[in-house]
N, C-alpha and C positions, 0 to 999 in steps of 0.2 A: 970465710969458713963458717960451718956450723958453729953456733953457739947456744947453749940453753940455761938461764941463772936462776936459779928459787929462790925467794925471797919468802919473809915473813914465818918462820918457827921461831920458837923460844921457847919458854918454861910457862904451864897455865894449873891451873888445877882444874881437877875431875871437875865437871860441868861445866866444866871452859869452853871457849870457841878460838878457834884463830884462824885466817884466812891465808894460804898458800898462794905466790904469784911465780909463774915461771914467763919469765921474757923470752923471747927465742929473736934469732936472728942469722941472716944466711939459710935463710929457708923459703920456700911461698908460702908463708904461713896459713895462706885461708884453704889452701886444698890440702893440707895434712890433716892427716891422724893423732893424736897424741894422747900421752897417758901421764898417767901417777903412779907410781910406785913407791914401796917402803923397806926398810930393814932394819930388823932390832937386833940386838947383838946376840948373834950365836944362834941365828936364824936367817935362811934365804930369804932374797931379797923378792915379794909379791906382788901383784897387780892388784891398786888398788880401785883403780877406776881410767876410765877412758872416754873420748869424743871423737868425733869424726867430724867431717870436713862440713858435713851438714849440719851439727849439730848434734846429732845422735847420742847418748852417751851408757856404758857400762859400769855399774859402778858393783864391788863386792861385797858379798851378801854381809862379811863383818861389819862392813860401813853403810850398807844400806838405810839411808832413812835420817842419818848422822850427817854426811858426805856430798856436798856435789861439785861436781866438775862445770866450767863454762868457760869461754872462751871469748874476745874481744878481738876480732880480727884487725879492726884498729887499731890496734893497741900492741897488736900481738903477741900478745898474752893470754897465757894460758891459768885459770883458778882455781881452787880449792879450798872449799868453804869448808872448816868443818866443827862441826856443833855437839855439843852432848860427850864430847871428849871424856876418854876413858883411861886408866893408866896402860893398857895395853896396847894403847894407838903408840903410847912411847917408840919412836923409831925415827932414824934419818930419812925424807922424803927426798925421793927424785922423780925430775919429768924429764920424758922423752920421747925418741920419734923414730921411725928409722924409715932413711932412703936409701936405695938400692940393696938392699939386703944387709946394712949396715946401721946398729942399734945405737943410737945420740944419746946420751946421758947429762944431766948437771950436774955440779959437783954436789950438790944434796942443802938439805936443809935440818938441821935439829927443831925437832918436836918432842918436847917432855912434859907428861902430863902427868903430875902428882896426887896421890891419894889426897 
């Protein structure tokens, strides 16, 4: 079965960095697509950034420049580096994927970033 796990949130303060890991499995992982997403409470859950199978990557103009996405097909693992951390980045991060018209989630990761 699909599986997708994040690793690596926790508690940092503003000018922090921490680096997001999502492992996947049950997938070909070197020809997906994948993304990042986030949700803070009492707000939809947004696209924070994405890559393609070539490497290509999407990333959101909130996070631009903060944010990037990369991927280790050996590994199969998918990253998220992300620097210059703001308290508004505060939110549960998910990755995911979707095949056949069906959206794969992980159960998410805590990110809090403290004044």
């Amino acid at each position: 079965q699909v599986q997708l796990v994040e690793s690596g949130g926790g508690l940092v303060q503003a000018g922090g960095s921490l680096r997001l890991s999502c492992e996947a499995s049950g997938i070909i992982f070197r020809i997906m697509t994948l993304g990042w997403y986030r949700q803070a409470p009492g707000t939809q859950r947004e696209l924070v950034a994405t890559i393609t199978s070539g490497g290509s990557t999407n990333t959101a103009d909130s996070v631009m420049g903060r944010f990037t996405i990369s991927r280790d097909n050996a590994k199969n693992t998918m990253y998220l580096q992300m620097n210059s951390l703001k308290p508004e980045d505060t939110a549960v991060y998910y990755c995911t994927t979707t095949i056949r018209d069906y959206q794969y989630w992980g159960q998410g990761t805590q990110v809090t970033v403290s004044s």
